[in-house]
C-alpha positions as CSV (number, residue, x, y, z in Angstrom):
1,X,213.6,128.2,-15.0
2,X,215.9,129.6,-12.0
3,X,215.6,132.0,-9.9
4,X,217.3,135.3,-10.8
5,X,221.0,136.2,-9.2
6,X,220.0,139.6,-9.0
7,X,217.3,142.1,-9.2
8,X,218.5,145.9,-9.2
9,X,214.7,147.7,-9.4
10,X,213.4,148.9,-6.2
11,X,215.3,148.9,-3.0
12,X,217.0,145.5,-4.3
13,X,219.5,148.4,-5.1
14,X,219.5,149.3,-1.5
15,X,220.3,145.9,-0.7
16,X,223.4,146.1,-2.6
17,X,224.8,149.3,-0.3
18,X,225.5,146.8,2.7
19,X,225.7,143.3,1.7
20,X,226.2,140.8,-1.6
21,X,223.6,138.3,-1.9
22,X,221.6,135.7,-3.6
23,X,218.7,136.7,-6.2
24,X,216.0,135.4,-4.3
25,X,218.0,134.8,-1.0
26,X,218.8,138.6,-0.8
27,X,219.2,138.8,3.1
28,X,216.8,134.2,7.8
29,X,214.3,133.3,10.9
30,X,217.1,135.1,12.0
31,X,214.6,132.2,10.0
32,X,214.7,136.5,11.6
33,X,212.7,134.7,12.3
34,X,215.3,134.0,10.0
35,X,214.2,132.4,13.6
36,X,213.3,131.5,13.6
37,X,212.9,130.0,14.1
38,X,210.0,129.7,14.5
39,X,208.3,131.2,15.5
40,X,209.6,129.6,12.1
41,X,213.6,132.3,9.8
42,X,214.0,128.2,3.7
43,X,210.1,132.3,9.2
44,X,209.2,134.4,0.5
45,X,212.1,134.8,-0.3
46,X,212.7,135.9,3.2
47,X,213.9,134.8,9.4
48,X,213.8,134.5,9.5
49,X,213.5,136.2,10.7
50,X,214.4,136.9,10.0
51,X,214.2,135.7,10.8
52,X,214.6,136.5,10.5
53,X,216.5,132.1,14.2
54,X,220.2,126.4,15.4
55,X,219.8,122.8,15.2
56,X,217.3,120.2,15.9
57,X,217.6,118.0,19.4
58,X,218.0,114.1,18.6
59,X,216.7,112.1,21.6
60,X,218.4,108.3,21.4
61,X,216.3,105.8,21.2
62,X,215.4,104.0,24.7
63,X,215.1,100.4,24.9
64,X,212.8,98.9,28.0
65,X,213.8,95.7,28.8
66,X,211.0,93.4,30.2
67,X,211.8,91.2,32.7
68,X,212.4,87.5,31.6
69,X,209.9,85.2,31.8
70,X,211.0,81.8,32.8
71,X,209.6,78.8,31.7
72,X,210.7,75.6,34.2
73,X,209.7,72.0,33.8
74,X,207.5,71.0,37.1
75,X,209.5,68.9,39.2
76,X,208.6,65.0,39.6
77,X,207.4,64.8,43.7
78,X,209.2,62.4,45.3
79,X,207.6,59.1,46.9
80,X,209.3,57.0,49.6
81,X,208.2,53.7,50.5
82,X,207.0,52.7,53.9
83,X,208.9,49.8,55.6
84,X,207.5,46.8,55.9
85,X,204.8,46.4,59.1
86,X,207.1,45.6,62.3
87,X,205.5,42.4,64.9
88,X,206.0,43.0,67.6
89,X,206.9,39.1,69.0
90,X,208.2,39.6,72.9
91,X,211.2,41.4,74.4
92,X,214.1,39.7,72.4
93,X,212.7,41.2,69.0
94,X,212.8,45.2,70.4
95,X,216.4,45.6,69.5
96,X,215.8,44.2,66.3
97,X,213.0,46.6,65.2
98,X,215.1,49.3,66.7
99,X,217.8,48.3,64.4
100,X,215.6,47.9,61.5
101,X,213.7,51.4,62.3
102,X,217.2,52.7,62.3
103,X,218.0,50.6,58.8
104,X,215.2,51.9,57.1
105,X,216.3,55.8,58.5
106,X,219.6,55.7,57.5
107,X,218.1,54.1,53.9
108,X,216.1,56.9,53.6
109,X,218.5,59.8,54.2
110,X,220.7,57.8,52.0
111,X,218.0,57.8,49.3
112,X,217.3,61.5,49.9
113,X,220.7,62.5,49.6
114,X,221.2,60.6,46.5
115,X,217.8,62.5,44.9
116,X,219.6,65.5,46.0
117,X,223.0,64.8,44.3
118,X,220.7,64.6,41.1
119,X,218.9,67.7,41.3
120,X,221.7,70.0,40.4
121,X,222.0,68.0,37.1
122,X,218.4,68.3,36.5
123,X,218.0,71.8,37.2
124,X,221.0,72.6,34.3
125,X,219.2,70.7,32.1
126,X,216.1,73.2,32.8
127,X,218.3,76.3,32.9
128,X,219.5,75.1,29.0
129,X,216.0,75.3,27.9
130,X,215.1,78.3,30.0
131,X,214.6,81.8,27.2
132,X,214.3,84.9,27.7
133,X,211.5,86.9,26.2
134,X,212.7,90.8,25.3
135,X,209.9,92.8,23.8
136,X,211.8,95.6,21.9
137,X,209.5,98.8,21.6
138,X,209.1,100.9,18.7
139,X,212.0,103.4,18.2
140,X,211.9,106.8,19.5
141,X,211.1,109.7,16.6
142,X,212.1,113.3,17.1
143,X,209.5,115.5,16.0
144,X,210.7,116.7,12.4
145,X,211.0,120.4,12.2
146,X,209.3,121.5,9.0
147,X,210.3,125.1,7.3
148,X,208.2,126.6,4.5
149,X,209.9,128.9,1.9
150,X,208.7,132.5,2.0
151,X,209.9,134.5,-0.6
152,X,208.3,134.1,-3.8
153,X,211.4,131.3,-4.9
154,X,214.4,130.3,-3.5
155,X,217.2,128.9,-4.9
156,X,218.5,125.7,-3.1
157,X,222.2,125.4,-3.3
158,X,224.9,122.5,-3.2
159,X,227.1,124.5,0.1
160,X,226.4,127.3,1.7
161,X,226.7,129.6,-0.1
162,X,225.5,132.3,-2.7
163,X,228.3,131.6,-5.3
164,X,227.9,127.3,-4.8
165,X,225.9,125.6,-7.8
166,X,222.2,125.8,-7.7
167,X,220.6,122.4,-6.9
168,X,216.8,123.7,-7.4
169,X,214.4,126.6,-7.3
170,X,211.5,126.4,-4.9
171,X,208.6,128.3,-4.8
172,X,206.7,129.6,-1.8
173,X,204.8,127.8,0.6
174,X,206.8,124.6,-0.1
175,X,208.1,122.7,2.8
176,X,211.3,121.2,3.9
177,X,212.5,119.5,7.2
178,X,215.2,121.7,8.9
179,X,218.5,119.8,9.6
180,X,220.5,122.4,11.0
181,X,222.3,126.4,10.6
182,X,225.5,127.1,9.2
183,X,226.2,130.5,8.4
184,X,223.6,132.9,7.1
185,X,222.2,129.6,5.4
186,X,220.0,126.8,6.2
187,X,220.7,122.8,5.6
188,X,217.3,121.6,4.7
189,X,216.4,118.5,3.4
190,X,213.1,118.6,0.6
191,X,210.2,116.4,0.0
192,X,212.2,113.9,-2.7
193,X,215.3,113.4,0.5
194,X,217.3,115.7,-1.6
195,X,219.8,117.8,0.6
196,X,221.1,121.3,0.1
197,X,221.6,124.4,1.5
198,X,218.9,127.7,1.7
199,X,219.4,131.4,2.5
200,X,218.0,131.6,6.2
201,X,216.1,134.6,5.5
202,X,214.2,133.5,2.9
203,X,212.6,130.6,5.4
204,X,209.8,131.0,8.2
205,X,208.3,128.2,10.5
206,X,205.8,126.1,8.6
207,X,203.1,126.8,11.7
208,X,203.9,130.6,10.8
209,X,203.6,130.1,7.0
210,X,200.3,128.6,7.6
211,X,198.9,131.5,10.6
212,X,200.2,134.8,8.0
213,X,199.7,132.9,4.4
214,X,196.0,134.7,3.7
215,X,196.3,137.6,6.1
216,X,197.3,140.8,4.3
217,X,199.6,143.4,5.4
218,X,196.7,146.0,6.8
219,X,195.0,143.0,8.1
220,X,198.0,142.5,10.1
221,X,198.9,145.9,11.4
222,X,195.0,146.3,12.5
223,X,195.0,143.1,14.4
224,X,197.6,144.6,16.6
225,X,196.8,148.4,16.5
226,X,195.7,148.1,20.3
227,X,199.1,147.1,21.3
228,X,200.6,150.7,20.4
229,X,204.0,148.6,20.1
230,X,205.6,151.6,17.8
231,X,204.3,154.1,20.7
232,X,206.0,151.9,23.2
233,X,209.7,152.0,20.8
234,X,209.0,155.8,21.0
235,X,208.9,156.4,24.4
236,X,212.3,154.2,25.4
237,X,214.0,156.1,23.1
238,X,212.8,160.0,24.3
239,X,215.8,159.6,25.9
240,X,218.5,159.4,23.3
241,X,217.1,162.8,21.6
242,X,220.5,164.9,23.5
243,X,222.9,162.2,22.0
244,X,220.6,162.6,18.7
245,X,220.7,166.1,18.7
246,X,224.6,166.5,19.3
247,X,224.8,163.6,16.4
248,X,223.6,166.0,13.8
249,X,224.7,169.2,15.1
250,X,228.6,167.3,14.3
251,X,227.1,166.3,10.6
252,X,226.2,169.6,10.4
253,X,230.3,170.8,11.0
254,X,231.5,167.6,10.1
255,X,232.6,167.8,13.0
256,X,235.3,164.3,13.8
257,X,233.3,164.4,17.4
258,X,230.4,162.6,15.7
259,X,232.2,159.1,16.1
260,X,232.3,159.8,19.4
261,X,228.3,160.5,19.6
262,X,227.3,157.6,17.6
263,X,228.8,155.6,19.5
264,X,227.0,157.3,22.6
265,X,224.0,156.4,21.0
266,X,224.6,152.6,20.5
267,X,226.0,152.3,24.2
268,X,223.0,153.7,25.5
269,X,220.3,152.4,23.6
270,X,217.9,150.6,25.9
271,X,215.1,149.4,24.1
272,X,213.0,146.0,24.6
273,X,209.6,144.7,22.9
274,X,208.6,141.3,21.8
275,X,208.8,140.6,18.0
276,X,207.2,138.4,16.0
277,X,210.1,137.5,13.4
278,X,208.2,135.1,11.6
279,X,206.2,138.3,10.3
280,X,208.3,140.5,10.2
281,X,210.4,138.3,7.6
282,X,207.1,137.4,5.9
283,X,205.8,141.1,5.1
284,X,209.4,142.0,4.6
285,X,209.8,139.8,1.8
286,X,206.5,141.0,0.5
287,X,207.2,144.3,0.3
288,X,210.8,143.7,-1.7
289,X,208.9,141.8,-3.8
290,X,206.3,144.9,-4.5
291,X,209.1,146.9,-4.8
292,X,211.0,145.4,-7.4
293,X,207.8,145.1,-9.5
294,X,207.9,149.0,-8.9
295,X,204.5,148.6,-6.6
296,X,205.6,150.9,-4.5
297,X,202.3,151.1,-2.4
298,X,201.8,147.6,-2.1
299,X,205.8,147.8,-0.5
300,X,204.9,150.9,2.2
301,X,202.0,148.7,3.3
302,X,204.1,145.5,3.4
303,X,207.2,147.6,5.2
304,X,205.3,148.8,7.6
305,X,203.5,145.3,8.3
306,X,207.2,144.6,9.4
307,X,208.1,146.9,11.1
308,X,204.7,146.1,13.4
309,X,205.8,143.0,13.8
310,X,209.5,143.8,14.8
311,X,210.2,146.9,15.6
312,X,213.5,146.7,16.0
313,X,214.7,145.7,12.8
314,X,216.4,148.4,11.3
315,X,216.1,147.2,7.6
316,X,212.4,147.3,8.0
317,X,212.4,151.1,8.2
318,X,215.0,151.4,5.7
319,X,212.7,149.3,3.5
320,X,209.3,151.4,4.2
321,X,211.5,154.6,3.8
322,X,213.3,154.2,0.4
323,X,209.5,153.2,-1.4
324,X,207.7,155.8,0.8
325,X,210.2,158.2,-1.2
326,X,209.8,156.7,-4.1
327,X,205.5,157.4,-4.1
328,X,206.5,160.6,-2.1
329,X,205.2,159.4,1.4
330,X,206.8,161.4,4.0
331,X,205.5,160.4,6.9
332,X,207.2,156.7,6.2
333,X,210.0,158.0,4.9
334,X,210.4,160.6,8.5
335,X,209.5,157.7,10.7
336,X,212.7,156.0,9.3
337,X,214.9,159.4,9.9
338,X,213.4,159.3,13.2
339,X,214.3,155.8,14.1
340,X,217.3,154.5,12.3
341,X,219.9,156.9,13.5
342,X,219.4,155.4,17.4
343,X,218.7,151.8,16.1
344,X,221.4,151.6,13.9
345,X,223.6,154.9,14.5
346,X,226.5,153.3,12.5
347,X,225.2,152.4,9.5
348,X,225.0,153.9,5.9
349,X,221.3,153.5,5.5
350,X,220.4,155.1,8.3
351,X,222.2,158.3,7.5
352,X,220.6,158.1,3.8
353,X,217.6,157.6,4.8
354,X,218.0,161.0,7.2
355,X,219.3,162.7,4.5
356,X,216.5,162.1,1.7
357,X,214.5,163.3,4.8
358,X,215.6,166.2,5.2
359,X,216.3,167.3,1.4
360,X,212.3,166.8,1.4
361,X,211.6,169.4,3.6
362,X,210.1,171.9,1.3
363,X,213.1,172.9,-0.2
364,X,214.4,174.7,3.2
365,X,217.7,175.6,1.9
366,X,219.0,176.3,5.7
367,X,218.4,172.7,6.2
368,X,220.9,171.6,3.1
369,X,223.9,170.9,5.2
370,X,222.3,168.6,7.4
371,X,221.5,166.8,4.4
372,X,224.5,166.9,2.8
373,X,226.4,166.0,5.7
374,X,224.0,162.6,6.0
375,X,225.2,161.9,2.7
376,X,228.9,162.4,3.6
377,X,228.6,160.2,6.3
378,X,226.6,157.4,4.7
379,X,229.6,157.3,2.2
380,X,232.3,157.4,5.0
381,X,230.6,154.8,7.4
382,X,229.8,152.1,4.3
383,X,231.6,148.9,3.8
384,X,232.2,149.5,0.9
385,X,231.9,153.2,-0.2
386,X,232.5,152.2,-3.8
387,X,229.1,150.8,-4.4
388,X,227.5,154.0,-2.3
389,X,228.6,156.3,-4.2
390,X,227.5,154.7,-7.6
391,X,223.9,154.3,-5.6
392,X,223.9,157.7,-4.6
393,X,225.4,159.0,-8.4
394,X,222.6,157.2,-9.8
395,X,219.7,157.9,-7.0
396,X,220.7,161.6,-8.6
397,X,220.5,160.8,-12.6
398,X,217.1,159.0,-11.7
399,X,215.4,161.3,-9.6
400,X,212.9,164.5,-10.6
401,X,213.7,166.2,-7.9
402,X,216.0,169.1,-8.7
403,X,216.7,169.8,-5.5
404,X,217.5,166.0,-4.2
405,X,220.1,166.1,-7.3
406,X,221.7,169.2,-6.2
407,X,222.1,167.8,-2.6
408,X,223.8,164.3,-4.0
409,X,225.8,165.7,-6.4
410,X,227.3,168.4,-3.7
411,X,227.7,165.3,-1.3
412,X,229.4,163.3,-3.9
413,X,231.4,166.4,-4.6
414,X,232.3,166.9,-1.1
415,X,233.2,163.6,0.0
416,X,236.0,163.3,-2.8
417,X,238.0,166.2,-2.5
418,X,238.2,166.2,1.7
419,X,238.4,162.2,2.0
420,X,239.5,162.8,5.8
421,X,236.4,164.4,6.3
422,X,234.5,163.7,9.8
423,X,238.0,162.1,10.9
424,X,237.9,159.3,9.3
């Protein structure tokens, strides 16, 4: 059985507003992460971080070279005779034991020079038979880098990409040595040495799979509740609330000066905080998976288990605030609106998710522009404006609240007949 190519329940559907993507390998460990990796980004069908995370070192083998050991044949000592005992017989002899001392010198150099003349010969003989001795050590291994699948299957593809034929369908938890990144996908090679290609974000750090694998989302966001991390996000961005402020006061007019305020607001974000993309691609992936079973609880919890872990990551937020407003949660759907326009101020979803905001609060009529205009601009900022408008026409034919339909209808309305609108 393979994986499904595409799952529109739950905020799958909001996937669909901003990119095209595998079943399982909707949008990598960055593994983020997609990262991944990895703090492991094929780290459910996640990267990894995000994972949300490049390719393995390869260290070349090193070969160490002992030094030779030479084995050389003892040489023969060399033994000269003594002359012959000299008498001594009178006077008239001396000269002729001089000249035989001198005989037997000049014999003896002689001799030593011809035991020289053979040495060369002998020691080529020795250098024939002399060896070397190498002793070649074990080659050197890199250190495999093993990945773990994180969504709940993944589909495992021939190139890649999300159109290329399906090799195989993993399920979670099952590992696979990282070769290296192309793209938003991952070369991986599995168990059996078959190769093939895996959506990044669906892939954390095997380490990381092992550390979050039986810790649930509220175990999670408890374990860190001391480190205030969303408190700290807060306070570096008290300062973007003028650029905010003039942001929605040009929604509100439709003013064309609100490209020049979100793009204040991107320039002058300054935020920094260490994430843990591993998680935040693991609980992300859990909570799309709650939400397309319609478990919309279980997919706040999960959201907002990533957004702990990386609070930076816009998509978390969108995530936590399309099911918050789906089980009527407002305070996760407001901490999106509050967020997303300064960490993504040029994005569709964030200007949805500030709209569906604002169109909950109580019905205030005075605030209906604001959310209108949200609309509007989520339409004129998407990639592809087709697809947000049928989200939006069918956000309205689902929902039960009469007012939210009013709101996208008039939006939908608006946007067609002044397609210039906001200047662009």
């Amino acid at each position: 059985m393979t994986a499904p190519e595409k799952n529109k329940t739950g905020f799958a559907g909001l996937s669909s507003l901003e990119s095209n993507v595998d079943v399982t390998e909707k949008n990598p460990p960055s593994p983020s992460a997609l990262s991944a990796s990895p703090t492991q980004p094929d780290r459910t069908n996640t990267s990894t971080k995000a994972a949300s995370g490049a390719s393995a070192p390869s260290s070349p083998s090193t070969l160490a070279s002992i030094p030779a050991t030479q084995s050389v044949r003892p040489q023969a000592q060399k033994t000269s005779s003594s002359p012959p005992p000299v008498t001594y017989v009178g006077s008239s002899k001396v000269f002729i034991v001089g000249a035989l001392t001198v005989c037997v010198i000049i014999v003896s150099i002689i001799a030593s020079k011809s035991n020289d003349a053979t040495r060369p010969a002998e020691n080529d003989a020795n250098s024939a038979s002399t060896y070397v001795e190498v002793s070649v050590p074990p080659k050197a291994t890199v250190p495999k880098i093993t990945f773990a699948v994180a969504s709940l299957s993944a589909n495992v593809r021939e190139k890649p990409t999300a159109r290329s034929r399906q090799l195989r369908v993993l399920k979670q938890g099952e590992i696979l040595e990282f070769i290296e990144v192309t793209g938003s996908f991952t070369r991986v090679k599995l168990l059996d040495s078959t190769l093939g290609f895996i959506a990044s974000e669906l892939l954390i750090p095997e380490d990381d799979f092992q550390r979050l694998k039986n810790l649930s989302a509220r175990q999670y966001v408890d374990q860190r509740s001391d480190e205030k991390r969303l408190d700290s996000v807060q306070a570096q961005i008290k300062p973007m609330d003028d650029a905010v402020s003039e942001a929605i006061s040009a929604i509100s007019s439709r003013s064309p000066s609100i490209k020049a305020s979100l793009q204040t607001i991107d320039e002058g974000r300054h935020v920094g905080i260490a994430s843990d993309e591993a998680a935040g691609i693991w609980y992300s992936l859990a909570a799309r998976a709650a939400a397309n079973s319609a478990q919309f609880e279980d997919a706040v919890l999960n959201a907002r288990a990533a957004v702990e872990a990386a609070p930076l990551n816009p998509d978390y937020y969108v995530a936590m605030g399309l099911s918050s407003y789906k089980i009527g949660y407002l305070n996760g759907l407001n901490m999106g609106a509050t967020m997303l326009p300064i960490l993504a101020p040029k994005s569709t979803n964030a200007w949805m998710i500030f709209g569906l905001s604002v169109a909950t609060l109580d019905n205030e009529i005075k605030y209906d522009t604001f959310a209108i205009g949200a609309f509007v601009l989520a339409i004129k900022l998407s990639k592809n404006p087709d697809v947000t408008r049928k989200y939006f026409l069918e956000m309205s034919n689902k929902s039960d609240n009469i007012h939210l339909k009013k709101l996208l209808n008039e939006a939908l309305d608006e946007e067609s007949k002044n397609p210039s609108v906001f200047g662009f």
